[in-house]
Backbone atoms as SQL, in Angstrom:
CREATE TABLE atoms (id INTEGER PRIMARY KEY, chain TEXT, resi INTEGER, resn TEXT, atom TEXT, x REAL, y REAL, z REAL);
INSERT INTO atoms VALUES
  (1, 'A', 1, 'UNK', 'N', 128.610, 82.989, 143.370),
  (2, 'A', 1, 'UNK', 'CA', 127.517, 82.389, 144.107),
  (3, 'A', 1, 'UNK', 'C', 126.314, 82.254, 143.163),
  (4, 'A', 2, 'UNK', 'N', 125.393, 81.290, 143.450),
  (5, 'A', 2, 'UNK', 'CA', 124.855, 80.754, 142.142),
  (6, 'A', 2, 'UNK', 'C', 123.160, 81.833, 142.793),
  (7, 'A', 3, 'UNK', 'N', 122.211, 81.780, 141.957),
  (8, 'A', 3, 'UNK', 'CA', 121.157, 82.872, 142.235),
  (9, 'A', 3, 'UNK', 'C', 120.818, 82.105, 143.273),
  (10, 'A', 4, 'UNK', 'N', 120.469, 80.295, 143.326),
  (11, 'A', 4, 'UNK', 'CA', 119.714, 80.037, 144.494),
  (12, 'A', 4, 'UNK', 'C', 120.351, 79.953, 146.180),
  (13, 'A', 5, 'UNK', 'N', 121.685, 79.838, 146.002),
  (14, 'A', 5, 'UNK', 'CA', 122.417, 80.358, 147.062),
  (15, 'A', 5, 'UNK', 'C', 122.159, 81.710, 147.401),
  (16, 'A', 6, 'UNK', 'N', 122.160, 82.777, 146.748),
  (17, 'A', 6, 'UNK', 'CA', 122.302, 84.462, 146.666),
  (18, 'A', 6, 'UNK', 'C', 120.357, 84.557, 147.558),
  (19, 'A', 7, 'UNK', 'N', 119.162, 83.786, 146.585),
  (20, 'A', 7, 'UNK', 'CA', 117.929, 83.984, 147.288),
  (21, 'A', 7, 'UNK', 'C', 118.120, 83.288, 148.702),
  (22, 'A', 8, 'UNK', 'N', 118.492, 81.905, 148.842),
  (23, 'A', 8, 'UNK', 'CA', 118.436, 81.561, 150.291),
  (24, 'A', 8, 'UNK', 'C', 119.190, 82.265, 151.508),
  (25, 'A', 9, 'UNK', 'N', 120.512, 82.426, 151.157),
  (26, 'A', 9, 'UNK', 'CA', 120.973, 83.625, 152.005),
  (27, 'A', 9, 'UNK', 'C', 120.692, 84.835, 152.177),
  (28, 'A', 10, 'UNK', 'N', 119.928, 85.980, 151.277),
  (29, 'A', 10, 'UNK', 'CA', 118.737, 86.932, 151.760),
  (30, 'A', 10, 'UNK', 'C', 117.776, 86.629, 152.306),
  (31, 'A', 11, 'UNK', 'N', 117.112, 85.413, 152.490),
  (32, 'A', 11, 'UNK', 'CA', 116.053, 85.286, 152.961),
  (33, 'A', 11, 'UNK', 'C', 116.387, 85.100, 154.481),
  (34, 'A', 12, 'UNK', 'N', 117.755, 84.558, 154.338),
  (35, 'A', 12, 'UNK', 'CA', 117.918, 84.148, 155.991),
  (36, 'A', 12, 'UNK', 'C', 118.287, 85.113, 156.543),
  (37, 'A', 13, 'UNK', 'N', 119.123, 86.512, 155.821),
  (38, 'A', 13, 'UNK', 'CA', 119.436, 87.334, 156.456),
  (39, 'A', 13, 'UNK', 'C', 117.518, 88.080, 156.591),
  (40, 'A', 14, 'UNK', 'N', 116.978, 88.023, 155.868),
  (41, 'A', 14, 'UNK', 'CA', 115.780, 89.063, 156.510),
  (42, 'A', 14, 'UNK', 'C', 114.815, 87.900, 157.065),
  (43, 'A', 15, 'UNK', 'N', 114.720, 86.640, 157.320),
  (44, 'A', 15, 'UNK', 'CA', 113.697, 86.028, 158.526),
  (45, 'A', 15, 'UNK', 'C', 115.008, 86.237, 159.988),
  (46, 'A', 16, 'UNK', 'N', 116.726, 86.615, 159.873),
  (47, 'A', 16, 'UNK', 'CA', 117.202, 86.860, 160.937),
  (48, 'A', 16, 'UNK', 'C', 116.767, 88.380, 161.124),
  (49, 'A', 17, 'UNK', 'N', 116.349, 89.136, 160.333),
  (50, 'A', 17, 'UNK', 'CA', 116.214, 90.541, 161.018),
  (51, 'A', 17, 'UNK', 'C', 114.798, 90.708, 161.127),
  (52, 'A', 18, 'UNK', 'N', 113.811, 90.208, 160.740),
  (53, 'A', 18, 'UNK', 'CA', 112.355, 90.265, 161.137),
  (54, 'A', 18, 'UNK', 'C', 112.691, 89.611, 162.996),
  (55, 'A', 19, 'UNK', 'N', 113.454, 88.299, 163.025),
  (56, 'A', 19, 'UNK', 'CA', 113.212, 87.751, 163.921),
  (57, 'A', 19, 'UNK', 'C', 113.664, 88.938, 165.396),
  (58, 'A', 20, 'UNK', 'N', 114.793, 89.818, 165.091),
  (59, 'A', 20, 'UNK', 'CA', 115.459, 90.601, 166.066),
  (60, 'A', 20, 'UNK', 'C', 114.766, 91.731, 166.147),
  (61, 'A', 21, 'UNK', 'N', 113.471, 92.362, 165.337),
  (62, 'A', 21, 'UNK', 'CA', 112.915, 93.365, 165.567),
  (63, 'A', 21, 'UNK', 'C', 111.669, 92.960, 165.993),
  (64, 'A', 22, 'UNK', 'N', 111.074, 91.448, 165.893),
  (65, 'A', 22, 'UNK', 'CA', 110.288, 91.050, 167.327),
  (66, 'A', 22, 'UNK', 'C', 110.560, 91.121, 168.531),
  (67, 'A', 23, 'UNK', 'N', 111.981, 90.123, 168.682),
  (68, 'A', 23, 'UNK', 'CA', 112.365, 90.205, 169.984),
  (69, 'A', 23, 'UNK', 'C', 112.488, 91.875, 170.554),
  (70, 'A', 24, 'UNK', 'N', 112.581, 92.867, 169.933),
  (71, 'A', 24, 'UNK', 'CA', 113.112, 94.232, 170.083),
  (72, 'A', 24, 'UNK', 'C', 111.286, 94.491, 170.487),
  (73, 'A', 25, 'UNK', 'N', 110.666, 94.123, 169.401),
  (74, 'A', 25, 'UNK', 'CA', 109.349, 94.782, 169.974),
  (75, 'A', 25, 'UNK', 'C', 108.249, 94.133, 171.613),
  (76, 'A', 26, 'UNK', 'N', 108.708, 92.877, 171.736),
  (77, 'A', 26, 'UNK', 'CA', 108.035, 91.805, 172.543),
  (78, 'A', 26, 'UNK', 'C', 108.978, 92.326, 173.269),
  (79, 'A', 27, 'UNK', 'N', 110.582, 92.912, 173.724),
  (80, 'A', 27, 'UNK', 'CA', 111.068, 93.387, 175.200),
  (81, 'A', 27, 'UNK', 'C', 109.877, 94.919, 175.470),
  (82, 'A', 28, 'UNK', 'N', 109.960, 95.577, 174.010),
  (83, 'A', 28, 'UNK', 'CA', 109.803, 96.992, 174.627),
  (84, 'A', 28, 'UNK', 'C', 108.088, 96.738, 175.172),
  (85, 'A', 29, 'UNK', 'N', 107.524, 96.225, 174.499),
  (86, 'A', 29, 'UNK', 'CA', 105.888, 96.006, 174.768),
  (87, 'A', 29, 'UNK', 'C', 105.788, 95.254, 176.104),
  (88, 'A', 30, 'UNK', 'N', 106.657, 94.536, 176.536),
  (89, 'A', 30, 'UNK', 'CA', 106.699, 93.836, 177.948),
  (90, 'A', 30, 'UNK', 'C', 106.396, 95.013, 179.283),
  (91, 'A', 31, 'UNK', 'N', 106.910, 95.977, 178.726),
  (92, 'A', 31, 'UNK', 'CA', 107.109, 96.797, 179.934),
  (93, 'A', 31, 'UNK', 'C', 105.974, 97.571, 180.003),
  (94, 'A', 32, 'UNK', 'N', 105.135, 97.619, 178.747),
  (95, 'A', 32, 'UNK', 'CA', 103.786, 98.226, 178.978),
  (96, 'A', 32, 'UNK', 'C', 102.521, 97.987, 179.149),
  (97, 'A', 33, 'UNK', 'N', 102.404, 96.055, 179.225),
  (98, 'A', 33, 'UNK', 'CA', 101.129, 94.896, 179.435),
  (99, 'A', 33, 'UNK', 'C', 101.896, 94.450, 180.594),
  (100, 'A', 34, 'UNK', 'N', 101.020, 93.614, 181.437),
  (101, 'A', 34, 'UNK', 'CA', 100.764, 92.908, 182.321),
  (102, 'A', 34, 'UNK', 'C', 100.299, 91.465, 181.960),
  (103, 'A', 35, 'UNK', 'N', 100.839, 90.233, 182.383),
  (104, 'A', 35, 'UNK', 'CA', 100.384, 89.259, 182.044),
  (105, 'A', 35, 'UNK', 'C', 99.016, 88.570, 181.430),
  (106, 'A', 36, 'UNK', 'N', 97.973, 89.696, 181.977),
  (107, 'A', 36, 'UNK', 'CA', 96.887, 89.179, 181.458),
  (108, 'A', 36, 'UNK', 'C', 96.440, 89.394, 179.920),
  (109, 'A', 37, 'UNK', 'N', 96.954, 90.113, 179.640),
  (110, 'A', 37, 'UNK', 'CA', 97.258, 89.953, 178.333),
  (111, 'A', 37, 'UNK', 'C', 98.263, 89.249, 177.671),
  (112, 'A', 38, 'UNK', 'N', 97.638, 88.911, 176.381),
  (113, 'A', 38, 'UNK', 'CA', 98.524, 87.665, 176.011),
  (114, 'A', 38, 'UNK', 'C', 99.490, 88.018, 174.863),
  (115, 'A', 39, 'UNK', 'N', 101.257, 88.057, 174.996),
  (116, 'A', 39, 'UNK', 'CA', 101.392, 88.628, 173.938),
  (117, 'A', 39, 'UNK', 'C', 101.956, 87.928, 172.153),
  (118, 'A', 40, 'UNK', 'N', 101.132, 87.313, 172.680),
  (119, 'A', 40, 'UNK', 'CA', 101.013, 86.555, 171.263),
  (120, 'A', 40, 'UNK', 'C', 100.154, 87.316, 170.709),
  (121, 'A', 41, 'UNK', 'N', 99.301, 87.781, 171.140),
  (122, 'A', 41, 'UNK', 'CA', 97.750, 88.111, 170.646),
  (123, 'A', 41, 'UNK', 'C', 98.457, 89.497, 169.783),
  (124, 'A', 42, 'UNK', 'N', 99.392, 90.119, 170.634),
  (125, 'A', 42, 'UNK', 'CA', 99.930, 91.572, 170.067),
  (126, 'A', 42, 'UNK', 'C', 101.011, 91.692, 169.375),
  (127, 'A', 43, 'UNK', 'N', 101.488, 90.479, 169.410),
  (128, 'A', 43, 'UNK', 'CA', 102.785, 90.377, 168.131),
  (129, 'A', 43, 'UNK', 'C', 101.578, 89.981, 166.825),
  (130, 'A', 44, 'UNK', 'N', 100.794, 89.385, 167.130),
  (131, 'A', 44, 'UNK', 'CA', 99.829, 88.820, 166.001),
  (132, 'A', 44, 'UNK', 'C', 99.287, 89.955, 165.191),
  (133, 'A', 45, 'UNK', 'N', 98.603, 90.750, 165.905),
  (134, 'A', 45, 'UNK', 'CA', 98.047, 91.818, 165.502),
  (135, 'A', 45, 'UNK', 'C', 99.328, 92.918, 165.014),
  (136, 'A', 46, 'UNK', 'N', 100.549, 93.030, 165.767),
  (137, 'A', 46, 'UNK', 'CA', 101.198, 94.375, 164.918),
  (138, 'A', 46, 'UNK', 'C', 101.869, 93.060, 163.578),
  (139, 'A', 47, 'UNK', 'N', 102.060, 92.110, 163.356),
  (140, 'A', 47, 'UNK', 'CA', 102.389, 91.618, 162.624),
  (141, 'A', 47, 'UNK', 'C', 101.191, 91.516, 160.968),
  (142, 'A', 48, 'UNK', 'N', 100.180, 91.582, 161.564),
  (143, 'A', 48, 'UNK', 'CA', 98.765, 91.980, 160.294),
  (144, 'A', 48, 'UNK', 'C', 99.352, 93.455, 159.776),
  (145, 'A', 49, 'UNK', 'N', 99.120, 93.940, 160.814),
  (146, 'A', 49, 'UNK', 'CA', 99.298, 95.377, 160.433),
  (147, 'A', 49, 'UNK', 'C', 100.590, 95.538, 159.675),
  (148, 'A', 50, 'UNK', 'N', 101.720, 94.972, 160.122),
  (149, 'A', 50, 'UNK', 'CA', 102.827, 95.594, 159.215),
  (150, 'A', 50, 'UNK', 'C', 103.010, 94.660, 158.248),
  (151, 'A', 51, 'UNK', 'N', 102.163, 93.537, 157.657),
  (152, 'A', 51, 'UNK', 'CA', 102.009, 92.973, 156.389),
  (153, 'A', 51, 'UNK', 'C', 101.460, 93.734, 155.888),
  (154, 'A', 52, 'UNK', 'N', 100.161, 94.515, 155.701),
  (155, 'A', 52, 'UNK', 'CA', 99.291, 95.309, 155.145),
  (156, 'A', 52, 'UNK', 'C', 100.651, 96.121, 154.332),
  (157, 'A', 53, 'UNK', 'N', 101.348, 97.127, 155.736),
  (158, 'A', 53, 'UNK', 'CA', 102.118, 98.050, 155.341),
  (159, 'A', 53, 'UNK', 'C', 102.971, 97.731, 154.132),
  (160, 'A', 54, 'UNK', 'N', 103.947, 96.424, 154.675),
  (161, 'A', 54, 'UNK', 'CA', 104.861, 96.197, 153.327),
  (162, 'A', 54, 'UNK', 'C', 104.423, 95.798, 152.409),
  (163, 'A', 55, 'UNK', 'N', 103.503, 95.160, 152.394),
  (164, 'A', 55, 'UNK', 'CA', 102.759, 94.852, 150.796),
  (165, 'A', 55, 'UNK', 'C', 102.261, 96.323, 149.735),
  (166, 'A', 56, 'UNK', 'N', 101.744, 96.837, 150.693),
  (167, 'A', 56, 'UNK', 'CA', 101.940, 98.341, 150.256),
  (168, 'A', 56, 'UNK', 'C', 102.953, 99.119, 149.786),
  (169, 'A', 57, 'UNK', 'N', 104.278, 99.203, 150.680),
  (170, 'A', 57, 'UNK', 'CA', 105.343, 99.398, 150.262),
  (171, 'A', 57, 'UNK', 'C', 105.947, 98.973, 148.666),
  (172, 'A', 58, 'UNK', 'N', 105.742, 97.276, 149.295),
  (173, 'A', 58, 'UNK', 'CA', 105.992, 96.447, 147.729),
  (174, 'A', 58, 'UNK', 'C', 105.324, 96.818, 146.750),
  (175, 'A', 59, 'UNK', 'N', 103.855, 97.279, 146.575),
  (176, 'A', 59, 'UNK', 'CA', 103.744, 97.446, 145.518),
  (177, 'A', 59, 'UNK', 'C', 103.797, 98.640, 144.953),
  (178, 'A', 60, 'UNK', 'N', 103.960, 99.587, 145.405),
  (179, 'A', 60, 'UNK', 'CA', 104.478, 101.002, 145.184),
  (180, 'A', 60, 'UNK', 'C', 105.674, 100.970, 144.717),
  (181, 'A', 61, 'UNK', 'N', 106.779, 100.542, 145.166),
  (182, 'A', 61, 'UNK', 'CA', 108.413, 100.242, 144.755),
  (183, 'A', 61, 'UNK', 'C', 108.441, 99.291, 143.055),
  (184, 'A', 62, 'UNK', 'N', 107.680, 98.627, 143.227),
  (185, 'A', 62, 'UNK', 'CA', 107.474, 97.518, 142.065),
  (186, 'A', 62, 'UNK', 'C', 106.678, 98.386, 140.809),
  (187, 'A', 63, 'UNK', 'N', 106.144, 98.954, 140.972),
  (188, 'A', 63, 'UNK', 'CA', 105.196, 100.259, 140.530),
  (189, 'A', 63, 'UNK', 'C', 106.367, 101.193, 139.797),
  (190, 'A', 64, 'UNK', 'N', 107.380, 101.766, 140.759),
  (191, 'A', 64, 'UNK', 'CA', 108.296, 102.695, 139.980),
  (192, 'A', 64, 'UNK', 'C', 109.333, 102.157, 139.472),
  (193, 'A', 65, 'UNK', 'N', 109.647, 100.462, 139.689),
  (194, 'A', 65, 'UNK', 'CA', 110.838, 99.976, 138.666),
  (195, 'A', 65, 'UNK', 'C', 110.178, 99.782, 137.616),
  (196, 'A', 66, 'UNK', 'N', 108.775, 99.573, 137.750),
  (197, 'A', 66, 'UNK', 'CA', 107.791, 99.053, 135.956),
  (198, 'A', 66, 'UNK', 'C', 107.894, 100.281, 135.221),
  (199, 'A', 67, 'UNK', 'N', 108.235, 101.776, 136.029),
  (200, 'A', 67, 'UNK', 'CA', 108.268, 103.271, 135.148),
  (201, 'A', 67, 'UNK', 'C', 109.176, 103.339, 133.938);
């Protein structure tokens, strides 16, 4: 398999597993808002937040392969 086959098929496997641990978080958060809240607004916001995180992650990991 050639590298740009090998990058496009990781990518699809992790925008398919980002996509199933929304749906996982937008069921479980359903059960604890009420319509008037909007939950776009709260996928939006834990989605900031866990960019912060993995970029963090990333550069810590990227950090100890440069060791």
């Amino acid at each position: 398999m050639s590298e740009v086959v090998k990058k496009k098929f990781t990518n699809i496997q992790i925008n398919m597993g980002i996509k199933k641990e929304l749906e996982r978080a937008s069921y479980e958060l359903s059960t604890y808002f009420d319509e008037r809240v909007p939950m776009t607004r709260i996928l939006q916001t834990m989605v900031d937040h866990c960019m912060d995180d993995a970029k963090a992650i990333i550069k810590k990991e990227m950090n100890f392969e440069g060791k």
